[in-house]
MARVOBA-906966 format. One record per residue (C-alpha): residue number from 1; residue in one letter; z, x, y. Coordinates in Angstrom, 1 decimal. Example, Ala and Ser with C-alpha at 12.3 -4.5 7.8 and 13.67 -1.06 7.14 Angstrom:
! residues 2
@num: 1 | residu: A | c3: 7.8 | c1: 12.3 | c2: -4.5 .
@num: 2 | residu: S | c3: 7.1 | c1: 13.7 | c2: -1.1 .
//
This chain:
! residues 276
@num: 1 | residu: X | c3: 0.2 | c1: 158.7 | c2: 108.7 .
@num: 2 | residu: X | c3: -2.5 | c1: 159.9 | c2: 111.2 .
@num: 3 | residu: X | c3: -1.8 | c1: 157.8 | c2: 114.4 .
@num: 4 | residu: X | c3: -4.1 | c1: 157.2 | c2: 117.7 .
@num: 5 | residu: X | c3: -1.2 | c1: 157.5 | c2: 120.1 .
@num: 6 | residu: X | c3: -3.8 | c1: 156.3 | c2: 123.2 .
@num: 7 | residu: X | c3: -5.8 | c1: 153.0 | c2: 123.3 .
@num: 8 | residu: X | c3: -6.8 | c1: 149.7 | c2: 125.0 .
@num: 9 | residu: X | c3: -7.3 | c1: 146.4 | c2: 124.3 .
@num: 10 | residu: X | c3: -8.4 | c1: 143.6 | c2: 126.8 .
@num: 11 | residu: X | c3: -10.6 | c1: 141.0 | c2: 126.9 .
@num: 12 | residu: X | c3: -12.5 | c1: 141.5 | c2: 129.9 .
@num: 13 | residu: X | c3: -11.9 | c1: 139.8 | c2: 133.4 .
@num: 14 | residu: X | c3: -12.7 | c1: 141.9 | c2: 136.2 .
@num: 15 | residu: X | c3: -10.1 | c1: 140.6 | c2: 138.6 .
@num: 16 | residu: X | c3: -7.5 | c1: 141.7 | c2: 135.8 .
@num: 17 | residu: X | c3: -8.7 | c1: 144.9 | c2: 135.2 .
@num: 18 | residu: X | c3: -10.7 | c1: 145.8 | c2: 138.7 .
@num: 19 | residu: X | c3: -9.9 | c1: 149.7 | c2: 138.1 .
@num: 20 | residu: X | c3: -13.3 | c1: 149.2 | c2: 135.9 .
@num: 21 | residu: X | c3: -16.1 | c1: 149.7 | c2: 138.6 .
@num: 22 | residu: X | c3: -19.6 | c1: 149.6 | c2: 138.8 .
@num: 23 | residu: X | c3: -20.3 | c1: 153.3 | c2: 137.0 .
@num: 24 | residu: X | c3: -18.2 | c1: 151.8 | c2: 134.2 .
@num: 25 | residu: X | c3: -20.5 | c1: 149.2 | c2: 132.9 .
@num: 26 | residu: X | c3: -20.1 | c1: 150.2 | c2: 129.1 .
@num: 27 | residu: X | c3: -16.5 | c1: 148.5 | c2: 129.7 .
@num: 28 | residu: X | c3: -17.0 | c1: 145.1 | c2: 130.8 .
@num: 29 | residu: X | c3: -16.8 | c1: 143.5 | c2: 128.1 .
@num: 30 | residu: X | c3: -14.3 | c1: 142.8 | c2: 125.6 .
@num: 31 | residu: X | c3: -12.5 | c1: 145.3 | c2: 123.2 .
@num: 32 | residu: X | c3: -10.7 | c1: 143.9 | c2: 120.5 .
@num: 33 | residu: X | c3: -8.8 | c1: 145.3 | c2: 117.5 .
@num: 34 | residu: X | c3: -11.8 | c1: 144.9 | c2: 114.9 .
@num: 35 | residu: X | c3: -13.8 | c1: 146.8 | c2: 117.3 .
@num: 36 | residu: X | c3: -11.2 | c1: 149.5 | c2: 117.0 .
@num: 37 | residu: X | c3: -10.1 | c1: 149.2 | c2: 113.0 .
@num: 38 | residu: X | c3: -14.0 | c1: 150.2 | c2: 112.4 .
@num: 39 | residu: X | c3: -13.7 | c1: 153.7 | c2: 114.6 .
@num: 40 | residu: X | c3: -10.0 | c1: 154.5 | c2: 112.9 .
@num: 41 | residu: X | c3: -11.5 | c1: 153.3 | c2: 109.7 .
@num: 42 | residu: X | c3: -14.4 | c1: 156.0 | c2: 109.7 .
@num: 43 | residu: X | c3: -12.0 | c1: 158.6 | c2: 111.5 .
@num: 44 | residu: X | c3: -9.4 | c1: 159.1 | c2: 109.2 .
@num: 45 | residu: X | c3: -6.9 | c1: 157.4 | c2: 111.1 .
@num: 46 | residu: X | c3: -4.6 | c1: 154.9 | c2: 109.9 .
@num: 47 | residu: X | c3: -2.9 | c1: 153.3 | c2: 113.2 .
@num: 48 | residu: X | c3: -2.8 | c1: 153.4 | c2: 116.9 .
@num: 49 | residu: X | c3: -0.3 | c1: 152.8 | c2: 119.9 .
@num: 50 | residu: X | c3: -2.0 | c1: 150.3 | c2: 122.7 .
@num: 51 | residu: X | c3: -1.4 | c1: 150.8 | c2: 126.4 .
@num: 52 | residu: X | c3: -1.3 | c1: 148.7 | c2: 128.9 .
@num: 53 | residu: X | c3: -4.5 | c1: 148.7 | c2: 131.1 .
@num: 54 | residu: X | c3: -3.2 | c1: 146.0 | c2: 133.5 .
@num: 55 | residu: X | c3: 0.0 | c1: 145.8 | c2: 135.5 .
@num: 56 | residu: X | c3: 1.3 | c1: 142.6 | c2: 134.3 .
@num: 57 | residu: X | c3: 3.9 | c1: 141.4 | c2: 132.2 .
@num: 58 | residu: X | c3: 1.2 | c1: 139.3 | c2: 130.5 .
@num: 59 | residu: X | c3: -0.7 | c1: 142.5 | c2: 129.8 .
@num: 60 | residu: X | c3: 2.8 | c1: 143.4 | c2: 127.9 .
@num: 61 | residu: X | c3: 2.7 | c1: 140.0 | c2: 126.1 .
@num: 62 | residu: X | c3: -0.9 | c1: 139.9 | c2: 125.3 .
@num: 63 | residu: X | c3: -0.6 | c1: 143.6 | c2: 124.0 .
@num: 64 | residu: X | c3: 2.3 | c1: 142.9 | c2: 121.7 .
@num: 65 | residu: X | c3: 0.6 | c1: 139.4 | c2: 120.3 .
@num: 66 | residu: X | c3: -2.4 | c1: 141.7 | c2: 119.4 .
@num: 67 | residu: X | c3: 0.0 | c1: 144.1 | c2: 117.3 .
@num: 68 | residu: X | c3: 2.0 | c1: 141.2 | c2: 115.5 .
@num: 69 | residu: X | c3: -1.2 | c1: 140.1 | c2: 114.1 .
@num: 70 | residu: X | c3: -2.8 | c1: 144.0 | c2: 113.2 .
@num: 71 | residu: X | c3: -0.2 | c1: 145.8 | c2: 111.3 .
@num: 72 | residu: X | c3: -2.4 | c1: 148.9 | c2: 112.6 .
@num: 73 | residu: X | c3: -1.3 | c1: 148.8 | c2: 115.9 .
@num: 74 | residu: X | c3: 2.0 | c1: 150.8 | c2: 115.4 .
@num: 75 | residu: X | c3: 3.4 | c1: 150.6 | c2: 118.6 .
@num: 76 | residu: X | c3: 2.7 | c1: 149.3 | c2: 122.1 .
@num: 77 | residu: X | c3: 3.5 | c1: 150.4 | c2: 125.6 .
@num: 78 | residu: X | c3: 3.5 | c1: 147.6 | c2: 128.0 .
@num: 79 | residu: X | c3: 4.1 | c1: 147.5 | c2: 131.7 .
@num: 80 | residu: X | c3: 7.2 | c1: 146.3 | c2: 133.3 .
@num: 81 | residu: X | c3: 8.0 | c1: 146.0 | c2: 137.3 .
@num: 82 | residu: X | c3: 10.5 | c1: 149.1 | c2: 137.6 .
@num: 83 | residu: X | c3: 10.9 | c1: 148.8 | c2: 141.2 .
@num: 84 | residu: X | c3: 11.8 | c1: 145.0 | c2: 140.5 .
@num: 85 | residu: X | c3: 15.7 | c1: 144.1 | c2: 141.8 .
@num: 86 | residu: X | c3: 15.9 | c1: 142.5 | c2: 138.0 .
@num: 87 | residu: X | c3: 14.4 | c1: 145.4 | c2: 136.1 .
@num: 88 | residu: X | c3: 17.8 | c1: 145.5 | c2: 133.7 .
@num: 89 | residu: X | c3: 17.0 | c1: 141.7 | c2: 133.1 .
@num: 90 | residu: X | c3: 13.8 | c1: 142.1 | c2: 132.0 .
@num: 91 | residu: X | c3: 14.8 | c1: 145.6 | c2: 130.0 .
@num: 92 | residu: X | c3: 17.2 | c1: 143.5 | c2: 128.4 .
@num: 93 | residu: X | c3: 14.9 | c1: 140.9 | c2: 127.8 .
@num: 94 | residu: X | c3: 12.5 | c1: 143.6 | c2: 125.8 .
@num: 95 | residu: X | c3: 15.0 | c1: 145.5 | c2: 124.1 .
@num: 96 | residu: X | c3: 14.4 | c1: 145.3 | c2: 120.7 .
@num: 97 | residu: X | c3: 11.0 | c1: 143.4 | c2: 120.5 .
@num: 98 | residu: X | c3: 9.1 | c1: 144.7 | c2: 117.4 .
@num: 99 | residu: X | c3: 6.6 | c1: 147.2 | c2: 118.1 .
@num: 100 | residu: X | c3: 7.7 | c1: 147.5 | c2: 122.0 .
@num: 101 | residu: X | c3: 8.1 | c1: 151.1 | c2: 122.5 .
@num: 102 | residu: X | c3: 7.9 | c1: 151.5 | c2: 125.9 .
@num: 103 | residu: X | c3: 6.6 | c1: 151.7 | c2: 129.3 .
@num: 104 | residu: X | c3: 3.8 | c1: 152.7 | c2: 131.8 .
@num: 105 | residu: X | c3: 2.9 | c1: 152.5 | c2: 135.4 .
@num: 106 | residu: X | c3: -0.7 | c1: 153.3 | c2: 136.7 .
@num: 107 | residu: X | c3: 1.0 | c1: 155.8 | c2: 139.3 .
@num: 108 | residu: X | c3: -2.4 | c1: 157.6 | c2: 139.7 .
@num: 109 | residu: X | c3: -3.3 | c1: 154.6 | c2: 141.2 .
@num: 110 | residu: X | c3: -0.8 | c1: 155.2 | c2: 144.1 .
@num: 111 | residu: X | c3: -1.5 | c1: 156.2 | c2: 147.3 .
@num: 112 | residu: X | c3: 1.7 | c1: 158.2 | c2: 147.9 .
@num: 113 | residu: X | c3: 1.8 | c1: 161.4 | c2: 145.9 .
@num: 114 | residu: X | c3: 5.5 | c1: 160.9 | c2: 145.5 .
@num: 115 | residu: X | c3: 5.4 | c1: 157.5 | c2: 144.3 .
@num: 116 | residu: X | c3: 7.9 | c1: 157.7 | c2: 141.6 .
@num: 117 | residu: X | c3: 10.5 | c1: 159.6 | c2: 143.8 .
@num: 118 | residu: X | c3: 10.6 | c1: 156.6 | c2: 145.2 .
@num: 119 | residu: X | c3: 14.4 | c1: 155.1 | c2: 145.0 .
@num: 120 | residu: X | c3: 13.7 | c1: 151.9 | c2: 143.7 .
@num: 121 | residu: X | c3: 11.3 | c1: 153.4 | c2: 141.2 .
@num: 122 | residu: X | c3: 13.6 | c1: 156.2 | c2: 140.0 .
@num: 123 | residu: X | c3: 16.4 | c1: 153.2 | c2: 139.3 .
@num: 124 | residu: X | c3: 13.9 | c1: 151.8 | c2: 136.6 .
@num: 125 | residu: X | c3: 13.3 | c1: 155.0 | c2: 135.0 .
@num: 126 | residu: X | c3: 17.1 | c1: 155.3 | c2: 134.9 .
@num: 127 | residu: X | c3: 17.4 | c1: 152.5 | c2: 133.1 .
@num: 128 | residu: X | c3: 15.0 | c1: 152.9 | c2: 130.6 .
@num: 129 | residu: X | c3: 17.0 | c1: 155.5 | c2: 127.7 .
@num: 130 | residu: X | c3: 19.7 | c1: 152.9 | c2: 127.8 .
@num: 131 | residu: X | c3: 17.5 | c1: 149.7 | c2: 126.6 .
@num: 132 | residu: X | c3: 15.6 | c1: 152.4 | c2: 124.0 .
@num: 133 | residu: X | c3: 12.3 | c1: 152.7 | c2: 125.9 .
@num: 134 | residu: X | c3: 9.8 | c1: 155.5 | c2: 126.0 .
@num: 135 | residu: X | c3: 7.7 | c1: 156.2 | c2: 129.5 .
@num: 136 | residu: X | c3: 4.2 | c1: 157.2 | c2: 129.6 .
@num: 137 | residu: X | c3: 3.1 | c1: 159.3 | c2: 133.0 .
@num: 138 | residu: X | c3: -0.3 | c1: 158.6 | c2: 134.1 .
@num: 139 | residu: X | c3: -0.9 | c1: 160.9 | c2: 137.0 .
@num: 140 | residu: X | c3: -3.1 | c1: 163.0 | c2: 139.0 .
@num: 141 | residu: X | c3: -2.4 | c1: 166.8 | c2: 139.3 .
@num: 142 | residu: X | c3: -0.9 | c1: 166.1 | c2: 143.2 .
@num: 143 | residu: X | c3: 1.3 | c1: 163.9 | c2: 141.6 .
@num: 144 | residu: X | c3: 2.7 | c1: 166.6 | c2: 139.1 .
@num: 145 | residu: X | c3: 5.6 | c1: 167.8 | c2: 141.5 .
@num: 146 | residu: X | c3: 6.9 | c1: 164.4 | c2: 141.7 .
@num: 147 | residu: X | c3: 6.2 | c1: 163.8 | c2: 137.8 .
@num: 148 | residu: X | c3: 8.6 | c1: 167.5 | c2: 137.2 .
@num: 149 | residu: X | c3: 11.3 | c1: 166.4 | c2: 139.3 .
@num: 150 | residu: X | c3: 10.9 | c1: 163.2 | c2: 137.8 .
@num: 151 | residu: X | c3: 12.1 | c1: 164.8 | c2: 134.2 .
@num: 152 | residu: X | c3: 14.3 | c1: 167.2 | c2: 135.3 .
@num: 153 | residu: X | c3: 16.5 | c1: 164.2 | c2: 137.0 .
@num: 154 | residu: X | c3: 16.7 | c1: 162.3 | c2: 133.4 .
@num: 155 | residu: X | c3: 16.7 | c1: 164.8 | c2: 130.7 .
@num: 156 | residu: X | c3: 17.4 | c1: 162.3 | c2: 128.3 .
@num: 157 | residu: X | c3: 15.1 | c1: 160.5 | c2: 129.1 .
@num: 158 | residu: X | c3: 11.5 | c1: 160.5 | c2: 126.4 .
@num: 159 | residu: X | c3: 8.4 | c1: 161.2 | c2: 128.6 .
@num: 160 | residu: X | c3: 5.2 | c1: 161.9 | c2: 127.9 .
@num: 161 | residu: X | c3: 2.2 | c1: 162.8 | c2: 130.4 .
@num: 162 | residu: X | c3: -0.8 | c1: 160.9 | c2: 129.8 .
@num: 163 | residu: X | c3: -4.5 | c1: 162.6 | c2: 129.4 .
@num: 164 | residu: X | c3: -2.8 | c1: 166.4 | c2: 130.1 .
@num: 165 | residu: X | c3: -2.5 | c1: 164.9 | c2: 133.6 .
@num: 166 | residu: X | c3: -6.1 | c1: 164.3 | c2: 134.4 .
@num: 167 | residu: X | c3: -6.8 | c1: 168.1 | c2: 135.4 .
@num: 168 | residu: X | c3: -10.5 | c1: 168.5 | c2: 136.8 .
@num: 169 | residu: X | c3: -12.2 | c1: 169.9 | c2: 134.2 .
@num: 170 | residu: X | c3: -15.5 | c1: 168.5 | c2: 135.7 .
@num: 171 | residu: X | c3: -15.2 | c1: 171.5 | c2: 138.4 .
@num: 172 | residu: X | c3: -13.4 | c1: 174.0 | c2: 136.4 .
@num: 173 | residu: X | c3: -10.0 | c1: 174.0 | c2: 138.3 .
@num: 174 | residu: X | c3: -6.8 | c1: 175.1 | c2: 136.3 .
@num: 175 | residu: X | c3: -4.5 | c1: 175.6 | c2: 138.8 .
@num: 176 | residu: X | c3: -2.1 | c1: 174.6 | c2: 140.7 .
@num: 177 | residu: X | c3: -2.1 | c1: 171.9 | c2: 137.3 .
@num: 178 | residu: X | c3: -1.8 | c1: 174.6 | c2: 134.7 .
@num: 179 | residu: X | c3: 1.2 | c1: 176.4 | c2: 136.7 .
@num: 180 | residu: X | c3: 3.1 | c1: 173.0 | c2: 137.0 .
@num: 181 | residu: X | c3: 2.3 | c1: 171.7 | c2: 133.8 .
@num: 182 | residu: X | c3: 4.0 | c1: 175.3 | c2: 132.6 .
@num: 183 | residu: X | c3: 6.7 | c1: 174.3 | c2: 134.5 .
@num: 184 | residu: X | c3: 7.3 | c1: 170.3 | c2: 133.1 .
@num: 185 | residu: X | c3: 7.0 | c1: 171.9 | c2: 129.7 .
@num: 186 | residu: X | c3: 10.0 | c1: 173.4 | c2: 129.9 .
@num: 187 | residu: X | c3: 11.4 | c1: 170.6 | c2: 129.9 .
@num: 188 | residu: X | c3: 12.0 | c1: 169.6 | c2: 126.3 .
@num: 189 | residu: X | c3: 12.4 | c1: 166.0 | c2: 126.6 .
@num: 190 | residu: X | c3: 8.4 | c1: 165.6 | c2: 127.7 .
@num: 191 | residu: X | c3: 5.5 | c1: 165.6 | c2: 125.6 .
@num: 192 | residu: X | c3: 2.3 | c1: 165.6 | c2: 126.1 .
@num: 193 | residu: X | c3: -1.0 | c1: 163.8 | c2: 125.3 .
@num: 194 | residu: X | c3: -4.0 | c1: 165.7 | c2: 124.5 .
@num: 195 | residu: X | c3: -6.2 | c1: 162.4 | c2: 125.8 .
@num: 196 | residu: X | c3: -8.5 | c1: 161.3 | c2: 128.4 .
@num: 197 | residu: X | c3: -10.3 | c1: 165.0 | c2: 128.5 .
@num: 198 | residu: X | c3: -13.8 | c1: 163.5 | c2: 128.5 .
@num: 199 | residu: X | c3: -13.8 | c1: 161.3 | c2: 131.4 .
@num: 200 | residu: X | c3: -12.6 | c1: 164.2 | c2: 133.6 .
@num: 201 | residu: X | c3: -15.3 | c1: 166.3 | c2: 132.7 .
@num: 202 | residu: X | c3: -19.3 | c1: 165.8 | c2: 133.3 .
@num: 203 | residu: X | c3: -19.7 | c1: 162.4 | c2: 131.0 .
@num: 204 | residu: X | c3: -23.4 | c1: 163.4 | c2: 130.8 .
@num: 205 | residu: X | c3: -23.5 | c1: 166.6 | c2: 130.0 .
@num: 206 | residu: X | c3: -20.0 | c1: 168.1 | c2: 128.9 .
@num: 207 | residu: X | c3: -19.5 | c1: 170.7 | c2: 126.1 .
@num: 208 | residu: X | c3: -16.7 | c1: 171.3 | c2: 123.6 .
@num: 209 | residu: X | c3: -16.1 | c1: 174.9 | c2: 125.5 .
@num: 210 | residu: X | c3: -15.0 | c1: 173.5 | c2: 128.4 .
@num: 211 | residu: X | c3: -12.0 | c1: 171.8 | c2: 127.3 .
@num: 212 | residu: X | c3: -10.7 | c1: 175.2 | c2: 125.8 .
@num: 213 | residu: X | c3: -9.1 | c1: 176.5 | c2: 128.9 .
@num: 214 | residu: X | c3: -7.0 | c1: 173.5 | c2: 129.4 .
@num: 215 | residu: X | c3: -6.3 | c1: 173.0 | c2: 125.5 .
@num: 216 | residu: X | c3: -5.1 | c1: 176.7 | c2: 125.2 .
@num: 217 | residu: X | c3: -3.0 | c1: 176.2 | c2: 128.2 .
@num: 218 | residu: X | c3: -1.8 | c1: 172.4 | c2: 126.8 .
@num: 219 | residu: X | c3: -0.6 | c1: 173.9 | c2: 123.6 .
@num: 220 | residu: X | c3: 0.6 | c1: 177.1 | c2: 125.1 .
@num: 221 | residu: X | c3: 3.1 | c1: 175.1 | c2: 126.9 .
@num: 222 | residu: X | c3: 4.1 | c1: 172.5 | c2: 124.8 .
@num: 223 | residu: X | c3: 3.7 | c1: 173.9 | c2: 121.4 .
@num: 224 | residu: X | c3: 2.9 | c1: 172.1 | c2: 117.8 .
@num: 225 | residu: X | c3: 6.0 | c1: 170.0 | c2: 118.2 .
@num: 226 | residu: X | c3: 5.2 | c1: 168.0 | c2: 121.3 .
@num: 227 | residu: X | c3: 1.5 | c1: 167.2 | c2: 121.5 .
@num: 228 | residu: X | c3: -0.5 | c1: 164.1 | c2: 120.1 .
@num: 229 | residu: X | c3: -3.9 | c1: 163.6 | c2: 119.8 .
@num: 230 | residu: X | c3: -5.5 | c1: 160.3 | c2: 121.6 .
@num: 231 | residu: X | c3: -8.8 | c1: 158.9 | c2: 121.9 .
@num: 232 | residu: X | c3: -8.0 | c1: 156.5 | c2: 125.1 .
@num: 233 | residu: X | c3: -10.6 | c1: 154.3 | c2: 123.4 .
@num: 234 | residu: X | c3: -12.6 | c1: 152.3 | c2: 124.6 .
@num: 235 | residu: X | c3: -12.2 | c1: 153.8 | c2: 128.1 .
@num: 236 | residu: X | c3: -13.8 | c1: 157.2 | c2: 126.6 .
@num: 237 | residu: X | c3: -17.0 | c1: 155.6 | c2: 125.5 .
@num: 238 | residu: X | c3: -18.0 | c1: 156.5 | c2: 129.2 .
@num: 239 | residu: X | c3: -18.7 | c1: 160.0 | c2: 128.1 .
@num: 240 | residu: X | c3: -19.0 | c1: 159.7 | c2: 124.3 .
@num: 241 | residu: X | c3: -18.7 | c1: 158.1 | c2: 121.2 .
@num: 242 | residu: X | c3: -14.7 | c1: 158.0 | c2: 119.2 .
@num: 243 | residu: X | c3: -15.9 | c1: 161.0 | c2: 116.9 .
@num: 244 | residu: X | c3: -17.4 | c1: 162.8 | c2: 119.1 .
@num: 245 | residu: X | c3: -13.9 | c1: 162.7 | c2: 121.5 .
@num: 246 | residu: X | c3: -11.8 | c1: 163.2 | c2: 118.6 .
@num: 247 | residu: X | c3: -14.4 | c1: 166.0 | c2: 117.2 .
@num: 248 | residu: X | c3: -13.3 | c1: 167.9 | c2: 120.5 .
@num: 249 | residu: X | c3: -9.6 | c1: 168.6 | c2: 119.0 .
@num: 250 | residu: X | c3: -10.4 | c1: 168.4 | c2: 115.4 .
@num: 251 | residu: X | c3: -12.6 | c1: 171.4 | c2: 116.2 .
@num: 252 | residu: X | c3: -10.1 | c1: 173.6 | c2: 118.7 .
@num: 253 | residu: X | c3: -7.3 | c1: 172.7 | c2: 115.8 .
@num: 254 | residu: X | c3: -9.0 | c1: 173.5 | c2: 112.9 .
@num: 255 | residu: X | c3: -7.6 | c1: 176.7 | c2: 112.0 .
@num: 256 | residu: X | c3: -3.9 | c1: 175.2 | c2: 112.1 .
@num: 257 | residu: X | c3: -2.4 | c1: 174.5 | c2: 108.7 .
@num: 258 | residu: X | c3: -2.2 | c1: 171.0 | c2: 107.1 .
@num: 259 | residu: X | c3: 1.2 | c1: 170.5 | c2: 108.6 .
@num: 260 | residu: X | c3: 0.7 | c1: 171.3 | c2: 111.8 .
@num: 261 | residu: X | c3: -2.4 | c1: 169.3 | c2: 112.1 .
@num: 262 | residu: X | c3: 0.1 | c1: 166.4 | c2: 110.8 .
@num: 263 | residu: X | c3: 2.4 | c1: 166.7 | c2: 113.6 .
@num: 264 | residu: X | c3: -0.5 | c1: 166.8 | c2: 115.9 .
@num: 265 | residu: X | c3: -2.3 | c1: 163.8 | c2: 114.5 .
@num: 266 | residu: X | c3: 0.4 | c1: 161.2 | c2: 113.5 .
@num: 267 | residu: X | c3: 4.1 | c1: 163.1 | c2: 113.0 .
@num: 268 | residu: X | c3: 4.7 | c1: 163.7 | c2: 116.7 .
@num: 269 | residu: X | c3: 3.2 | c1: 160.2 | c2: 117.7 .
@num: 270 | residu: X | c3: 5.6 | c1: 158.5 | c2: 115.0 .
@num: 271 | residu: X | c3: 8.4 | c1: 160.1 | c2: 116.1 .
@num: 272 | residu: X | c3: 8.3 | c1: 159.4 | c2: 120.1 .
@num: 273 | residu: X | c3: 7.4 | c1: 155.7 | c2: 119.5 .
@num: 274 | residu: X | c3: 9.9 | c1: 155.0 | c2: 116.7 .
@num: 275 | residu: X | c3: 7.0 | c1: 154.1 | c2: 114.2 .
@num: 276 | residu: X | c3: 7.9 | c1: 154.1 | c2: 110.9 .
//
């Protein structure tokens, strides 16, 4: 099965989703799963995992109604209030919805750099293995200290970082993100998305080449066993079309054999959601 383990779904409000600014124009406006089934459809692919592009528990529910009713959406990660006093309540609640993997806050959104070192954020994340959820890290590269000591305090804990943690590929810049994403690596319960790459780099006027440094590092680190391609459709249309994102990997992978293009493109995604 060849799985899209990163992509939204909303119907557009801008008070609901008012991360989408004026630059983003090509995203107001709704994005449904028909929309998507016609980009898997002439990609190859035969499912996707939806993320949650709005911090609300409705978000969650909305997400979840979408994949009842499209057996392609093979998993969802929703968003749940971990620094909430009931966060086991609401776990509890979710444990063992269909199709509910997991969780994801928007911590790039946060002003403090150490945001999820944050006590009453570190007690959801606790929590999490023992309801059966999965957490997705969305972060800057500042934030990748607090993301490493995140993992290393719950090693049983599945993470994986978001987008390769949003280096900036726009500038060129590798480090200090490629030394600490060395370092969360070795830590073998986090994997890593190879997502989001397009809308770091110039949307107008990016090339395949400039992705390399940060692929070679990206696979360096984690190895065929713990990345998963992801389109982060629709929010790549901003710098380019679903095949030409997904032409970026396709390309730096083609030389792998069959079955470790399998594990990048569906295996590794079906086996950290639970998809079947």
């Amino acid at each position: 099965m060849k799985i899209d383990s990163h992509q939204h779904f909303w119907n557009y409000d801008p008070q609901n989703y008012g991360w989408i600014n004026n630059e983003m124009s090509v995203l107001k406006r709704d994005f449904l799963p028909t929309d998507l089934l016609k980009e898997l459809n002439q990609n190859g692919l035969d499912g996707s995992v939806a993320v949650q592009a709005s911090q609300t528990e409705f978000e969650t529910e909305y997400l979840l109604d979408l994949a009842r009713k499209n057996e392609f959406v093979k998993a969802v990660v929703g968003w749940v209030d971990l620094r909430s006093n009931n966060i086991e309540e609401r776990l509890e609640h979710y444990q063992g919805t269909p199709k509910l993997a997991g969780f994801r806050h928007v911590v790039q959104d946060e002003p403090d750099e150490n945001f999820m070192l944050r006590e009453d954020f570190q007690n959801g994340i606790s929590l999490l293995e023992k309801y059966g959820f999965t957490y997705d890290i969305l972060i800057f590269p500042n934030q990748l200290d607090a993301a490493l000591q995140t993992v290393k305090n719950f090693p049983n804990q599945k993470f994986v970082i978001d987008h390769i943690a949003k280096p900036r590929i726009k500038d060129g810049i590798i480090e200090p993100w490629g030394h600490l994403m060395g370092q969360i690596a070795a830590c073998d319960n986090v994997s890593c998305k190879i997502s989001g790459m397009v809308t770091e780099a110039d949307w107008k006027n990016w090339g395949k080449a400039d992705f390399t440094p940060y692929l070679d590092l990206v696979f360096g680190a984690f190895g065929v066993g713990r990345i998963m391609y992801g389109s982060d459709w629709p929010v790549c249309r901003l710098a380019g079309k679903y095949e030409e994102v997904k032409g970026v990997v396709d390309d730096y992978f083609q030389e792998f054999s069959d079955s470790e293009k399998s594990k990048i493109f569906g295996e590794n995604a079906a086996a950290f959601y639970g998809i079947a």
